[in-house]
C-alpha positions in Angstrom: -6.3 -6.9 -9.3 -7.1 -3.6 -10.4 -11.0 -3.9 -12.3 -11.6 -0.2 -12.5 -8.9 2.8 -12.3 -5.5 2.8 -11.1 -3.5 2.4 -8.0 -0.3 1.6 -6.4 0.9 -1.7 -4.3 4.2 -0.5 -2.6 6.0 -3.2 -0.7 8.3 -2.3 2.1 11.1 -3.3 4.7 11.3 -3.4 8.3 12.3 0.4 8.1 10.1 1.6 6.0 11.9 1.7 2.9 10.5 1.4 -0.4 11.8 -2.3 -1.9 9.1 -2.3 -4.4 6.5 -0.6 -6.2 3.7 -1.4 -8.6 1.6 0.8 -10.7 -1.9 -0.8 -11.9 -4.1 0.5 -14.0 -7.0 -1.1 -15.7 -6.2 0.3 -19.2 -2.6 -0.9 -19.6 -1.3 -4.2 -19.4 0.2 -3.8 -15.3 -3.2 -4.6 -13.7 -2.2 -7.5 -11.1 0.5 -8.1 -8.7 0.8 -11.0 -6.1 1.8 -9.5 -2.9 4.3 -11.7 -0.9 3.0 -13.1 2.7 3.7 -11.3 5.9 5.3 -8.0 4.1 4.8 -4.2 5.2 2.6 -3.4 2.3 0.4 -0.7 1.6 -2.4 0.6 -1.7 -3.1 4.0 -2.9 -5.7 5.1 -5.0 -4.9 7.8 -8.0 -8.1 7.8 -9.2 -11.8 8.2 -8.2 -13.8 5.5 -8.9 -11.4 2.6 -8.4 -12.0 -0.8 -8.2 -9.5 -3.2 -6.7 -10.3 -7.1 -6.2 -7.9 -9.0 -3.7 -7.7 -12.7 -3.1 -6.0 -13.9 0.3 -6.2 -17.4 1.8 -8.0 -18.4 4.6 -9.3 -18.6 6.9 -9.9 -14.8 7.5 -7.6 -13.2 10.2 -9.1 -9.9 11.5 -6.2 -9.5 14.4 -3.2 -10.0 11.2 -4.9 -7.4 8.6 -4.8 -4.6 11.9 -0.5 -5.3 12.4 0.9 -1.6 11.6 4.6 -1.5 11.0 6.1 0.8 13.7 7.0 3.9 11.0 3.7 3.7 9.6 1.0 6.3 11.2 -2.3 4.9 12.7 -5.5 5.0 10.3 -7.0 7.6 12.5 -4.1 9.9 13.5 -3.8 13.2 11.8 -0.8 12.3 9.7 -2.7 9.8 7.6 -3.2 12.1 5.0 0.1 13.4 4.7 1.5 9.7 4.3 -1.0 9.0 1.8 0.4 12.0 -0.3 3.8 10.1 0.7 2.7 6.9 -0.8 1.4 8.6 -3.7 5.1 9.4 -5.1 7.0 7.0 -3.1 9.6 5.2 -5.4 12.0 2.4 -4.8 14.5 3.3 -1.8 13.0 6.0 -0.6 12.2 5.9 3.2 8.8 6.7 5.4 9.4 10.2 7.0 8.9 9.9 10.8 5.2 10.8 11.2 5.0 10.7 14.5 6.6 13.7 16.6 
């Protein structure tokens, strides 16, 4: 649920394509989306200052929330800012760019 901002909830396929994508923002009437279990998904901020509230069921998982989808860079590697500036525009059907060389 997006309390504060905006952001994006894209929702992708084994390749890294695109299947869905939802803009929130807490000033328009888009501001929750129920994420389907065990998808390649990913959130990106637009805007300073946002607040997002998400409810999973339990019990908590810590080993399931750390499964990276093999197109998908680490969250320390170099190219984690560049695919943030991917997800940023990323519409339906379009597909990761190999990140990794």
């Amino acid at each position: 649920m997006c309390l504060q901002g905006c952001f994006s909830v894209l929702i992708f396929d084994d390749v890294g394509r695109v299947l869905k994508r939802v803009d929130l923002h807490s000033d328009t009437g888009i501001w929750a989306v129920e994420i389907p279990a065990y998808s390649w998904h990913t959130v990106v901020s637009h805007q300073s200052g946002t607040v997002m509230f998400e409810v999973k069921p339990g019990p908590y998982s810590p080993i399931e929330d750390k499964d990276f989808a093999s197109w998908a860079p680490t969250e320390i590697s170099s190219e984690s800012l560049l695919v943030m500036g991917w997800y940023a525009c990323a519409r339906i059907g379009d597909i990761a760019p190999t990140w990794v060389s």
